[in-house]
PDB file of N, CA, C and O in Angstrom:
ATOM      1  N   UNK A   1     -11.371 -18.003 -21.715  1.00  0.00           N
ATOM      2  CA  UNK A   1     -12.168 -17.139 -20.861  1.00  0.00           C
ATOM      3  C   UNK A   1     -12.841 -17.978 -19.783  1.00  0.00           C
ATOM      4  O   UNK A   1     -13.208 -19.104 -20.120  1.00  0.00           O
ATOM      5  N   UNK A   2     -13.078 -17.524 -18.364  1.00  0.00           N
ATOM      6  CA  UNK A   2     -13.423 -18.121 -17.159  1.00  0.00           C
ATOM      7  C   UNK A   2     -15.191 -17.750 -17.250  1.00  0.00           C
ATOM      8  O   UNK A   2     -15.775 -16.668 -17.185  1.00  0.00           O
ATOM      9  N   UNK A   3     -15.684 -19.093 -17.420  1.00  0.00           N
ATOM     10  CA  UNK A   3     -17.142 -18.230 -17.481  1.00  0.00           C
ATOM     11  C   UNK A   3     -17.649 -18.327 -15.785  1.00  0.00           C
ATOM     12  O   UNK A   3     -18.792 -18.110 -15.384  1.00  0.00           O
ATOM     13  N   UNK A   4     -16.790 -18.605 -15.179  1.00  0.00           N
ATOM     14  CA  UNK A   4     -17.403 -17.966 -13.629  1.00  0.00           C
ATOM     15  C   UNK A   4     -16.535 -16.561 -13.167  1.00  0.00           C
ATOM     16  O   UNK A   4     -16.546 -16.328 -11.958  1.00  0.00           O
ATOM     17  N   UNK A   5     -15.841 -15.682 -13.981  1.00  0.00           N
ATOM     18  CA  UNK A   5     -15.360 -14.786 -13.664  1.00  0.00           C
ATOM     19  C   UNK A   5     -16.836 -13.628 -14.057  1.00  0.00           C
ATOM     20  O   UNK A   5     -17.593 -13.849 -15.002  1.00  0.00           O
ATOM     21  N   UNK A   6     -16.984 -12.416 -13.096  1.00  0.00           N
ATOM     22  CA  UNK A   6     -17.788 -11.267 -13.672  1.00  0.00           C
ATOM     23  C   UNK A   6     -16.598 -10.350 -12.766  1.00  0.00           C
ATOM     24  O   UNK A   6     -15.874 -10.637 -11.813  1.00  0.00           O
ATOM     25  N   UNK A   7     -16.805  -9.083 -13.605  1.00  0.00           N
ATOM     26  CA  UNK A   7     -16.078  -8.052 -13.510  1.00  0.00           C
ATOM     27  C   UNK A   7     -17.628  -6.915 -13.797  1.00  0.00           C
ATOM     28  O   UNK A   7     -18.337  -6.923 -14.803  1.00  0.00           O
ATOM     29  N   UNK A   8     -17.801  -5.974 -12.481  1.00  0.00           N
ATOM     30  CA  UNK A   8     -18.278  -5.028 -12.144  1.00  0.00           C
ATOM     31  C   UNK A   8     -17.709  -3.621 -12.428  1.00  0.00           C
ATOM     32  O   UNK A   8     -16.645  -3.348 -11.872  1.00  0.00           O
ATOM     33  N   UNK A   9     -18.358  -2.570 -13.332  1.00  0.00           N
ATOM     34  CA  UNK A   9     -18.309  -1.549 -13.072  1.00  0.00           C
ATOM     35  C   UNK A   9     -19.142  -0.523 -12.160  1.00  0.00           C
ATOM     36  O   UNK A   9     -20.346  -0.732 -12.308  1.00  0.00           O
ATOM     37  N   UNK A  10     -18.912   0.366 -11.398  1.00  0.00           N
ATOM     38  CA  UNK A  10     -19.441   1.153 -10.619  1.00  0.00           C
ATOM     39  C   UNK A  10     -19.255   2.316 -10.126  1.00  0.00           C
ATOM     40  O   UNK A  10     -18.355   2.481  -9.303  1.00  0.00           O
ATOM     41  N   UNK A  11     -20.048   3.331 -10.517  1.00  0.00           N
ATOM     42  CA  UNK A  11     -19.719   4.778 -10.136  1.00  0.00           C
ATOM     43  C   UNK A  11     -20.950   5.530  -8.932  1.00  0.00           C
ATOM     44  O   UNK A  11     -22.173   5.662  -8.974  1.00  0.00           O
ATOM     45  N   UNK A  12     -19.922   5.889  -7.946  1.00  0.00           N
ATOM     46  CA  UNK A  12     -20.491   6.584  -6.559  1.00  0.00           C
ATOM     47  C   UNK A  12     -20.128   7.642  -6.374  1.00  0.00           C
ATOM     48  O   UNK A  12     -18.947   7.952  -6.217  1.00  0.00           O
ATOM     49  N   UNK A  13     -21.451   8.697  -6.349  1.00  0.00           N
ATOM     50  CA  UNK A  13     -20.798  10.019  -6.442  1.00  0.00           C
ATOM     51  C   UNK A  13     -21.259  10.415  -4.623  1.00  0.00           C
ATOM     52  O   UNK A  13     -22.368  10.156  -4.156  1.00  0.00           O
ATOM     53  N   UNK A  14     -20.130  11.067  -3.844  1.00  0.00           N
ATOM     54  CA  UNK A  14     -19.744  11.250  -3.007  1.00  0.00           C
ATOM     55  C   UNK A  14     -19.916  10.432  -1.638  1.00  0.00           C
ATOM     56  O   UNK A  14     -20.173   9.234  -1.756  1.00  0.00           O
ATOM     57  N   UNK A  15     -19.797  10.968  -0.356  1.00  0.00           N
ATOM     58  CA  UNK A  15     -19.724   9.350   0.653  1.00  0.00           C
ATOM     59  C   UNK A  15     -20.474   8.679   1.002  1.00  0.00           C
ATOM     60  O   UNK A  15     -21.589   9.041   1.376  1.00  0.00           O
ATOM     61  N   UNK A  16     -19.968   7.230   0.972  1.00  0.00           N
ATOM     62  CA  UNK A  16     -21.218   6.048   1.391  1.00  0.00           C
ATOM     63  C   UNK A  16     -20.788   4.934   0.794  1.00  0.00           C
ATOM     64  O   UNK A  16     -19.894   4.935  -0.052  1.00  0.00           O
ATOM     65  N   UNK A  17     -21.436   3.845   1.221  1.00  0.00           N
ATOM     66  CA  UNK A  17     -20.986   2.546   1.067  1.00  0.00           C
ATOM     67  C   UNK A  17     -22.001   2.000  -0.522  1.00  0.00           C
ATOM     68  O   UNK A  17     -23.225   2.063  -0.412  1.00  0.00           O
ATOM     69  N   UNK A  18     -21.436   1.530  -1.813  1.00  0.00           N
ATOM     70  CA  UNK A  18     -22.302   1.270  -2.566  1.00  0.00           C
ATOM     71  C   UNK A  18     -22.327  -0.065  -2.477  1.00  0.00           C
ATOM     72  O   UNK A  18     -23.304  -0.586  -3.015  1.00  0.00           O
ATOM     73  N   UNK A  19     -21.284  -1.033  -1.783  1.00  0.00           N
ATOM     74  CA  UNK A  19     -22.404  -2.806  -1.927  1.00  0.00           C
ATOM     75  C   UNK A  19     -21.114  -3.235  -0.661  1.00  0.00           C
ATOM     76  O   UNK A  19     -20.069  -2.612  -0.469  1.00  0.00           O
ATOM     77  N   UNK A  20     -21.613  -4.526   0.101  1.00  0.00           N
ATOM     78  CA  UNK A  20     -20.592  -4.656   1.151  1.00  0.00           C
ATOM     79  C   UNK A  20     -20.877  -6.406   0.538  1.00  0.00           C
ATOM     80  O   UNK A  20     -21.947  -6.941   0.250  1.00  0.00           O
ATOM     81  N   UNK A  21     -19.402  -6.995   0.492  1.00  0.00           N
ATOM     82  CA  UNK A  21     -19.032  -7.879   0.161  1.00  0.00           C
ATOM     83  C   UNK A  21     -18.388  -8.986   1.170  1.00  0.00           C
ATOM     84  O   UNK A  21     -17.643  -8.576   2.060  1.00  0.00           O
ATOM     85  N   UNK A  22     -18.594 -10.060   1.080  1.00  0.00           N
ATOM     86  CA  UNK A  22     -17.547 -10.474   1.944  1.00  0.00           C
ATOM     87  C   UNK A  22     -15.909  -9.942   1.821  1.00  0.00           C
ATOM     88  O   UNK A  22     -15.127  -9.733   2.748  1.00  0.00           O
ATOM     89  N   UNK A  23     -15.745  -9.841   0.766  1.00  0.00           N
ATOM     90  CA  UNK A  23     -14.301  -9.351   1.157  1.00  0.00           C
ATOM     91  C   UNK A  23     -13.952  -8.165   1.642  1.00  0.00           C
ATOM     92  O   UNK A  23     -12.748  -7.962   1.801  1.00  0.00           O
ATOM     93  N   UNK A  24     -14.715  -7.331   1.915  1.00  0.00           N
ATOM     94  CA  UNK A  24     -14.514  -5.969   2.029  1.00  0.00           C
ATOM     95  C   UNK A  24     -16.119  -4.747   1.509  1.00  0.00           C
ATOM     96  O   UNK A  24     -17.145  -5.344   1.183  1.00  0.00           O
ATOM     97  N   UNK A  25     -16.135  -3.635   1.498  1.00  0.00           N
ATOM     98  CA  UNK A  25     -17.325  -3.213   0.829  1.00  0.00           C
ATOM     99  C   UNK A  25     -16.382  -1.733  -0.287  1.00  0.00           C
ATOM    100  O   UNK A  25     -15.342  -1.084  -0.179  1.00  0.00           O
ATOM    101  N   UNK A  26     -17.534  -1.816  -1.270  1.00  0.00           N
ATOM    102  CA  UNK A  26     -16.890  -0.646  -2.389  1.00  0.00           C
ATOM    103  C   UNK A  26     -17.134   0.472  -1.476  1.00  0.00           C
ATOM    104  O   UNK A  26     -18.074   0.178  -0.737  1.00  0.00           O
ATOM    105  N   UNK A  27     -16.782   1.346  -1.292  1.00  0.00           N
ATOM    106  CA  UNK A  27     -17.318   2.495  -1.221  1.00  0.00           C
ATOM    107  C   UNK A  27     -16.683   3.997  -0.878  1.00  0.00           C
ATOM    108  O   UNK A  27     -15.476   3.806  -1.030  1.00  0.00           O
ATOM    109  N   UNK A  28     -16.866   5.421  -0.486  1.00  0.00           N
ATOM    110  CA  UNK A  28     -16.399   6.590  -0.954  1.00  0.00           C
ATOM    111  C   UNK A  28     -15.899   6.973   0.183  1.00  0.00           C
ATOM    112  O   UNK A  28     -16.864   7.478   0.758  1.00  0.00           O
ATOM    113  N   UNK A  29     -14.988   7.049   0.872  1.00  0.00           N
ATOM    114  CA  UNK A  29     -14.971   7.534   2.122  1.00  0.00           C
ATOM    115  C   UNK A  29     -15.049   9.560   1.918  1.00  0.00           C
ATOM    116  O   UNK A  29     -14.634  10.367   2.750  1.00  0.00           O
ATOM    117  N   UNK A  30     -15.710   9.887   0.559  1.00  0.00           N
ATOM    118  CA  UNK A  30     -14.973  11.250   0.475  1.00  0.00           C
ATOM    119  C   UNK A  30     -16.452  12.065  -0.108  1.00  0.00           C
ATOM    120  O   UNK A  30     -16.908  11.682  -1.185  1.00  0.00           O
ATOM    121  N   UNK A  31     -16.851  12.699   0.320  1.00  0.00           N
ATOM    122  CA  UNK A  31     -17.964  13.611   0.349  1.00  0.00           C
ATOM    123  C   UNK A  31     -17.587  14.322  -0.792  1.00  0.00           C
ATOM    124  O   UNK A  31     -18.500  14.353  -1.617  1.00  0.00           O
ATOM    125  N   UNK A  32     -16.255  15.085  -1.242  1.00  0.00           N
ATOM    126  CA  UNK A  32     -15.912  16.138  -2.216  1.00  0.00           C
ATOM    127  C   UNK A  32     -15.832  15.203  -3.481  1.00  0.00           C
ATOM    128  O   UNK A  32     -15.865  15.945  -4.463  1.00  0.00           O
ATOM    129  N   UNK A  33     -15.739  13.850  -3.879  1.00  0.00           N
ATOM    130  CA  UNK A  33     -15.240  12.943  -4.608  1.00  0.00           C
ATOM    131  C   UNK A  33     -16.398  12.166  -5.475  1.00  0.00           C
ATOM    132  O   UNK A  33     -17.547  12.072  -5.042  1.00  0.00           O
ATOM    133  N   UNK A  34     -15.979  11.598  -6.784  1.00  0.00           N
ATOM    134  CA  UNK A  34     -16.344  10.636  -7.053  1.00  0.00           C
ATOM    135  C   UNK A  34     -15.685   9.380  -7.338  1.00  0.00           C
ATOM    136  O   UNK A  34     -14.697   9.228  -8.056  1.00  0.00           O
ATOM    137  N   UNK A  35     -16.261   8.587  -6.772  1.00  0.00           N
ATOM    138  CA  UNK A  35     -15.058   7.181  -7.078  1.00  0.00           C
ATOM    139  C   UNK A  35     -15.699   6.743  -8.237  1.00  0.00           C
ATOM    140  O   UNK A  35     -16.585   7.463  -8.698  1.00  0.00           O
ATOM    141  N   UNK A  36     -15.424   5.728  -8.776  1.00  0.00           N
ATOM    142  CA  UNK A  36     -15.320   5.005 -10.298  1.00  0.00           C
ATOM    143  C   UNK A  36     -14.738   3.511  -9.458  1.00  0.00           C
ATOM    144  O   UNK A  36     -13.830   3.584  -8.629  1.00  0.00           O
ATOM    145  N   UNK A  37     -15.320   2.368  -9.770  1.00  0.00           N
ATOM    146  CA  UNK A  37     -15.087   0.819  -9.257  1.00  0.00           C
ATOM    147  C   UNK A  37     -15.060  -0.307 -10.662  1.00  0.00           C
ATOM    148  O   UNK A  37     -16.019  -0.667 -11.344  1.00  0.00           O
ATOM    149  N   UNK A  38     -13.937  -0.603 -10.763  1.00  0.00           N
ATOM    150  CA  UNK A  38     -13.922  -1.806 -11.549  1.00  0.00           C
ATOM    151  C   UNK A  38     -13.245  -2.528 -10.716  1.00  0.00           C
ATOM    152  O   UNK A  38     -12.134  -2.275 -10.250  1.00  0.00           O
ATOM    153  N   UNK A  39     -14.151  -3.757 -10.457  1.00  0.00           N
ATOM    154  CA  UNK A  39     -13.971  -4.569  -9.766  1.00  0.00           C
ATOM    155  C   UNK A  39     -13.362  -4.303  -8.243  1.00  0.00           C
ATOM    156  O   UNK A  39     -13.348  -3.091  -8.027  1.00  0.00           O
ATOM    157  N   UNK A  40     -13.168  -4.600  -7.814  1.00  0.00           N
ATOM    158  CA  UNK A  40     -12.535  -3.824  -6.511  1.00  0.00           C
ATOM    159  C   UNK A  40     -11.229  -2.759  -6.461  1.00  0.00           C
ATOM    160  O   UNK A  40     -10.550  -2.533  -5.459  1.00  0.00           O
ATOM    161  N   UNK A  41     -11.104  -2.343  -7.389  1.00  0.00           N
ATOM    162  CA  UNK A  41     -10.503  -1.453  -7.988  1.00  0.00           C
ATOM    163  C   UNK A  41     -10.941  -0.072  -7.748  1.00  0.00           C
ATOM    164  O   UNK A  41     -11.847   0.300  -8.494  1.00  0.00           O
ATOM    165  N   UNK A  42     -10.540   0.725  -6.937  1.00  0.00           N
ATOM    166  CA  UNK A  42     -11.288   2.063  -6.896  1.00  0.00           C
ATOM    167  C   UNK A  42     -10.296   3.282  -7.321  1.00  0.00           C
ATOM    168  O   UNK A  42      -9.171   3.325  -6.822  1.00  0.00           O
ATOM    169  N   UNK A  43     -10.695   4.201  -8.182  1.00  0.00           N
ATOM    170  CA  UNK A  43     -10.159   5.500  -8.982  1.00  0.00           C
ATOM    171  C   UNK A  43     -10.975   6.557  -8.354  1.00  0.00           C
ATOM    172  O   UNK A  43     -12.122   6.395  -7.936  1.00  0.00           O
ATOM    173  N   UNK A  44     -10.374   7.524  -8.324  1.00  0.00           N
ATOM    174  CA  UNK A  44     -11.199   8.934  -7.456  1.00  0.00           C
ATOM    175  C   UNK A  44     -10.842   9.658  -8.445  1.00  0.00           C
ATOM    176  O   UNK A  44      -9.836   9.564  -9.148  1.00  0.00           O
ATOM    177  N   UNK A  45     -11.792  10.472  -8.488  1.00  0.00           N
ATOM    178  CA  UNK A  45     -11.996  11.175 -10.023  1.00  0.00           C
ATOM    179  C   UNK A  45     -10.802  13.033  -9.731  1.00  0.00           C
ATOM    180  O   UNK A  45     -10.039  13.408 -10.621  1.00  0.00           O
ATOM    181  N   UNK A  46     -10.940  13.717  -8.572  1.00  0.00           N
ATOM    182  CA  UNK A  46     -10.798  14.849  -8.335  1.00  0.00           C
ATOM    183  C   UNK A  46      -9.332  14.594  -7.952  1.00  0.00           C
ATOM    184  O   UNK A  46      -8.393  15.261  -8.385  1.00  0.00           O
ATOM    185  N   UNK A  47      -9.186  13.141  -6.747  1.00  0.00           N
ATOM    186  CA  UNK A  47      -7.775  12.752  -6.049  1.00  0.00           C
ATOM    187  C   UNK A  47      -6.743  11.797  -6.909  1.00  0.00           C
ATOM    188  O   UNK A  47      -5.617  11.660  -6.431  1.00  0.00           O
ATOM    189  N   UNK A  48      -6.997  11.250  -7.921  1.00  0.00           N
ATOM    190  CA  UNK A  48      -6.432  10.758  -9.123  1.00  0.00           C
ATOM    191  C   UNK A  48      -6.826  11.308 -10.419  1.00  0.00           C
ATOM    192  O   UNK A  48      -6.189  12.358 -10.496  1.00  0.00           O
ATOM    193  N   UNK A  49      -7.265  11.224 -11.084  1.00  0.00           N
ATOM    194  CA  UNK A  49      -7.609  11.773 -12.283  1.00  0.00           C
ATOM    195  C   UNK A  49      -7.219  13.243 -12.576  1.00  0.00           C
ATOM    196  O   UNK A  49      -6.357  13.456 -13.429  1.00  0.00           O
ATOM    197  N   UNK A  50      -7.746  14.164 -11.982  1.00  0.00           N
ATOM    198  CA  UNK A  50      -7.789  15.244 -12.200  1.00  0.00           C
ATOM    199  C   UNK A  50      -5.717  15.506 -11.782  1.00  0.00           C
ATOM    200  O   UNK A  50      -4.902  16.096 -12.492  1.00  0.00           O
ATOM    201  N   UNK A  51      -5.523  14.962 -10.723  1.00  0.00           N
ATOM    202  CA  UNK A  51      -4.337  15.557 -10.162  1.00  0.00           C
ATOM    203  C   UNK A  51      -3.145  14.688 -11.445  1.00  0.00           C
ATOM    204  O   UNK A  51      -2.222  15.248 -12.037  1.00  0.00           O
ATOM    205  N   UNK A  52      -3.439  13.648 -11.538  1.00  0.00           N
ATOM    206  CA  UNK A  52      -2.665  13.201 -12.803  1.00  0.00           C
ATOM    207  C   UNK A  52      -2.384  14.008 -14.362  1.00  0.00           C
ATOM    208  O   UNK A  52      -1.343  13.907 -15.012  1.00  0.00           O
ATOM    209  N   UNK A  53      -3.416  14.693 -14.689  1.00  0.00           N
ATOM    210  CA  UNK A  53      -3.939  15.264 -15.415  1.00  0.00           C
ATOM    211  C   UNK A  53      -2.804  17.165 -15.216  1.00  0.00           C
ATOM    212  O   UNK A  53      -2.057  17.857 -15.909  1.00  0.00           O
ATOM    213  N   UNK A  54      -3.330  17.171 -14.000  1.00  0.00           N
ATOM    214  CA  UNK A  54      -2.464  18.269 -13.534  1.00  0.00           C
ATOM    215  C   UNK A  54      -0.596  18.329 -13.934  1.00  0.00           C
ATOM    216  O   UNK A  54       0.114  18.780 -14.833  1.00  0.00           O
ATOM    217  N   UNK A  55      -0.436  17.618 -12.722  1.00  0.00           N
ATOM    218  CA  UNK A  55       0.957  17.255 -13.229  1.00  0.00           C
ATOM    219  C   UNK A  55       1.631  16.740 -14.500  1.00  0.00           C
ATOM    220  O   UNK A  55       2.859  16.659 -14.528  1.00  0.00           O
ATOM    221  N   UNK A  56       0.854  16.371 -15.603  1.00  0.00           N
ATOM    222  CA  UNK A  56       1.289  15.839 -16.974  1.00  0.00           C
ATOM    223  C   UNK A  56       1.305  17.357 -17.230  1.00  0.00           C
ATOM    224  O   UNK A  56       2.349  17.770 -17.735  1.00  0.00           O
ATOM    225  N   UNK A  57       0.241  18.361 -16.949  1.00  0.00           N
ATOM    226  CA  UNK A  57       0.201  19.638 -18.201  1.00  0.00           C
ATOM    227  C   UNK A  57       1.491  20.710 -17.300  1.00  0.00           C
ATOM    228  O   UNK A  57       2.090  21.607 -17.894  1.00  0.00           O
ATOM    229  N   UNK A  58       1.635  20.509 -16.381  1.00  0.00           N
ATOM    230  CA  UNK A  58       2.956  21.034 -15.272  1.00  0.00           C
ATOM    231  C   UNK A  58       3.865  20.843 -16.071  1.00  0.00           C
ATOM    232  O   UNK A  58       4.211  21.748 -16.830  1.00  0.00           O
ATOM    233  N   UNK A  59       4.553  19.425 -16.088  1.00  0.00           N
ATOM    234  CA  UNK A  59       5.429  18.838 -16.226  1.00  0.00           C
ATOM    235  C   UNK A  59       5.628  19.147 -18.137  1.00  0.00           C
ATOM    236  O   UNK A  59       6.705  19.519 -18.602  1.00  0.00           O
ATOM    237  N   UNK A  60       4.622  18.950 -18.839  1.00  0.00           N
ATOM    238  CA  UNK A  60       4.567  19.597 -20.285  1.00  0.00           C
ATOM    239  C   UNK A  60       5.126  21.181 -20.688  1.00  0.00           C
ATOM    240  O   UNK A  60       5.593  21.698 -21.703  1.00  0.00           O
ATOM    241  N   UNK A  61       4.900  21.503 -19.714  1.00  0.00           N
ATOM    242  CA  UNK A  61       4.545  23.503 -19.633  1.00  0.00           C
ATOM    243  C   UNK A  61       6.314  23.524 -19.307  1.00  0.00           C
ATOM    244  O   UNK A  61       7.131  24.076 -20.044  1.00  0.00           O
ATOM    245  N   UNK A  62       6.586  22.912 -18.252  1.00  0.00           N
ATOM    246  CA  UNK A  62       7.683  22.893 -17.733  1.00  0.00           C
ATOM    247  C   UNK A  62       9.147  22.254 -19.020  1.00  0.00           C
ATOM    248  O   UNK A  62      10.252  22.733 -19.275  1.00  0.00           O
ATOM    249  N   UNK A  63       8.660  21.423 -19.369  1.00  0.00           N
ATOM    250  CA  UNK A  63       9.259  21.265 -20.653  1.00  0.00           C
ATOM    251  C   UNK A  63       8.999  21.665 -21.826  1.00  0.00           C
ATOM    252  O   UNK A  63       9.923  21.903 -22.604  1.00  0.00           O
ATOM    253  N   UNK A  64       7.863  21.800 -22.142  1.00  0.00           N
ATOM    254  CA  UNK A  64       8.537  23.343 -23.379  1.00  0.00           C
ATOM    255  C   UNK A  64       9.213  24.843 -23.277  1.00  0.00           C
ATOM    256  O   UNK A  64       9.665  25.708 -24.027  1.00  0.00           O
ATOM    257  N   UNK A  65       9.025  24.635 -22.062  1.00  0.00           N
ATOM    258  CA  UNK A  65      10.027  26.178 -21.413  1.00  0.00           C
ATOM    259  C   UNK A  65      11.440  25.533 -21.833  1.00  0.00           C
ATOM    260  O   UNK A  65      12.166  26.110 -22.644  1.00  0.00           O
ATOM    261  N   UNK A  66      11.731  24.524 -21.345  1.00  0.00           N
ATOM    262  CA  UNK A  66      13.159  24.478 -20.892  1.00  0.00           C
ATOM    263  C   UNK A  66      13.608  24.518 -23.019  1.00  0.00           C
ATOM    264  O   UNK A  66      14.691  25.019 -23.319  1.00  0.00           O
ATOM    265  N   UNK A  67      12.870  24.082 -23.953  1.00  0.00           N
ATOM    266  CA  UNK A  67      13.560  24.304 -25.038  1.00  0.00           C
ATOM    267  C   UNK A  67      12.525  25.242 -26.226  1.00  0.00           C
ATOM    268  O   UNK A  67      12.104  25.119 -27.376  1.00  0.00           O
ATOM    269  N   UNK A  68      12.458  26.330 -24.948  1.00  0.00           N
ATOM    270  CA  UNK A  68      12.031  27.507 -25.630  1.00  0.00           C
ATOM    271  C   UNK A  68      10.777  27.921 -26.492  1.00  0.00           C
ATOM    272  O   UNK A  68      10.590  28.876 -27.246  1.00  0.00           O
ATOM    273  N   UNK A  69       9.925  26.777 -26.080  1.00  0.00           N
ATOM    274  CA  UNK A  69       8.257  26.408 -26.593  1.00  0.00           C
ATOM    275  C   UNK A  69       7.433  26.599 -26.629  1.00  0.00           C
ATOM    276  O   UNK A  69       6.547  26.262 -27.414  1.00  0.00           O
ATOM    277  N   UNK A  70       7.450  27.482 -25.404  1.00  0.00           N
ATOM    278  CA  UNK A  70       5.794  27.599 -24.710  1.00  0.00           C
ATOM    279  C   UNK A  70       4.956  27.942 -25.515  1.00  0.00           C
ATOM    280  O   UNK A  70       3.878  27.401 -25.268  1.00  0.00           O
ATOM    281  N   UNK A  71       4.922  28.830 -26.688  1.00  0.00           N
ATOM    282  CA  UNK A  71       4.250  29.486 -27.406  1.00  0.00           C
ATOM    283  C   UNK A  71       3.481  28.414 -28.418  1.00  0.00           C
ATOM    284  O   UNK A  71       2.391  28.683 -28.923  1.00  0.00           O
ATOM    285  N   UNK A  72       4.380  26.818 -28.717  1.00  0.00           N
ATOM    286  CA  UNK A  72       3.486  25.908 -29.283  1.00  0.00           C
ATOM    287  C   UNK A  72       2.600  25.245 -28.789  1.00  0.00           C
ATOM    288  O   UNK A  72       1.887  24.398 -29.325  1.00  0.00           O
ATOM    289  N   UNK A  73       2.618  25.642 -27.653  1.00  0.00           N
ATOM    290  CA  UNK A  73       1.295  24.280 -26.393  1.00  0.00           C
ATOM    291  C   UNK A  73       0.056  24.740 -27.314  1.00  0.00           C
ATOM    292  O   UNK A  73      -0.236  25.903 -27.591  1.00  0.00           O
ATOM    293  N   UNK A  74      -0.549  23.667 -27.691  1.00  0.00           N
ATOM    294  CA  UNK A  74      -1.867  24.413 -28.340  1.00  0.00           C
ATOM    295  C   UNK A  74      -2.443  23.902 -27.004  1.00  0.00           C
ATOM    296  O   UNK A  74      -2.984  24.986 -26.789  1.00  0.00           O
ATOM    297  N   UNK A  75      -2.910  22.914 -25.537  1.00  0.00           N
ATOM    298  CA  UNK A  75      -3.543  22.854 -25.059  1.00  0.00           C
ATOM    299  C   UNK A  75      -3.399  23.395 -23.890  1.00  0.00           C
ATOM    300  O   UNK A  75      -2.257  23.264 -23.450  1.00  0.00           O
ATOM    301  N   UNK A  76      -4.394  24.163 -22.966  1.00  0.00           N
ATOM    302  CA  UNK A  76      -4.511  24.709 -22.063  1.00  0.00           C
ATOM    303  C   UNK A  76      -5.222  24.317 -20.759  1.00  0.00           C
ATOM    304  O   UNK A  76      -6.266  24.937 -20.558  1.00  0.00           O
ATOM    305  N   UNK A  77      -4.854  23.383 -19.802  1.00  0.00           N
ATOM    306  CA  UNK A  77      -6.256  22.568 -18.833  1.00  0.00           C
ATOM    307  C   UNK A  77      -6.186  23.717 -18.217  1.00  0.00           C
ATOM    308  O   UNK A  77      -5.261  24.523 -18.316  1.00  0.00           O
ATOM    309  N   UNK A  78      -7.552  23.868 -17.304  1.00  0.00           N
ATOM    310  CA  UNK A  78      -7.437  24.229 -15.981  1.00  0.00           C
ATOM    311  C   UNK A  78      -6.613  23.441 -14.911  1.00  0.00           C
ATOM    312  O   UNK A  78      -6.507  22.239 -14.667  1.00  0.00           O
ATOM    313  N   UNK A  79      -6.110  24.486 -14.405  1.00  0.00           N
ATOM    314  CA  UNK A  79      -4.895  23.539 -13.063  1.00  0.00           C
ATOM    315  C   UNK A  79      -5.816  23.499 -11.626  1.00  0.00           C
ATOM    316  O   UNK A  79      -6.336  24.595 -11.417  1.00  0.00           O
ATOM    317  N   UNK A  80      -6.015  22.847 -10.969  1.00  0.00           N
ATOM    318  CA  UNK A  80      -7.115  22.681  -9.621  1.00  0.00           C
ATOM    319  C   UNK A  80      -6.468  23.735  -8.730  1.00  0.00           C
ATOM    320  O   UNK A  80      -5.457  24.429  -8.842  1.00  0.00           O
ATOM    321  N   UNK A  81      -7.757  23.555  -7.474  1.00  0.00           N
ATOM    322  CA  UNK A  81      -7.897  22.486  -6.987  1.00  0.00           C
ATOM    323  C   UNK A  81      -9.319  22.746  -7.516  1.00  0.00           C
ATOM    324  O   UNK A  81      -9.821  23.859  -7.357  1.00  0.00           O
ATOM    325  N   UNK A  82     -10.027  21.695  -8.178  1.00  0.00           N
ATOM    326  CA  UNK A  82     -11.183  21.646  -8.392  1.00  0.00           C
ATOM    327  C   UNK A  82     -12.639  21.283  -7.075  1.00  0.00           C
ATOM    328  O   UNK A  82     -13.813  21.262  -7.444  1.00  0.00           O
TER     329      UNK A  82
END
């Protein structure tokens, strides 16, 4: 383990800059959004998450049709746009 490594988590709920770095700054360019930051790493909660989320239960729905299933889905998401 690097004891000069730190790894930041950080959550910004809608737009604005939360820290400006030399390399660049974290922050939301999205008013409707929340981002999520590990390390310079940024996840959008509504524009990734949710839409990932979407398309898995699509793509699920869509395949238990095709072998005659639907009736076992025990789970039901809401589909967006949130």
């Amino acid at each position: 383990m690097n004891a000069g490594v730190t790894v930041s988590f950080m959550t910004m709920i809608g737009k604005g800059v939360g820290i400006q770095t030399p390399d660049g700054a974290l922050e939301n360019p999205f008013e409707d959004d929340v981002a999520y930051f590990y390390g310079n790493i940024r996840l959008f909660h509504k524009r990734h998450i949710v839409r990932a989320v979407t398309i898995v239960q699509e793509k699920l729905v869509e395949i238990a049709a095709n072998f005659g299933m639907e009736d076992r889905l025990m789970i039901r998401l809401p589909v967006g746009p949130f």
